[in-house]
Phi, psi and omega in degrees: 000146201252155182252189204215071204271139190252162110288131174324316180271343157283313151318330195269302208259356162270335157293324187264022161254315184305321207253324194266359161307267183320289160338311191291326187286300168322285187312317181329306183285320179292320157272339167309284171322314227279299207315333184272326184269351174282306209289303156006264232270324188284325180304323234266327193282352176289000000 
């Protein structure tokens, strides 16, 4: 097996692309949901 050397900061910034991706995605989802169900709920209470 051969081995298969990064530099380190090309590792550190394919990881840390990868993950602020993934983080964009989540809140993304998370206001999708969260905004509607908030707005919902304060109409709801009137």
């Amino acid at each position: 097996m051969g081995k298969y050397n990064l530099p380190a900061f090309e590792l550190v910034a394919t990881t840390f692309g990868h993950s602020a991706v993934l983080l964009l995605v989540s809140l993304g989802a998370a206001v999708a949901l969260g905004v509607p169900l908030s707005i919902e709920k304060t109409h709801s209470r009137c």
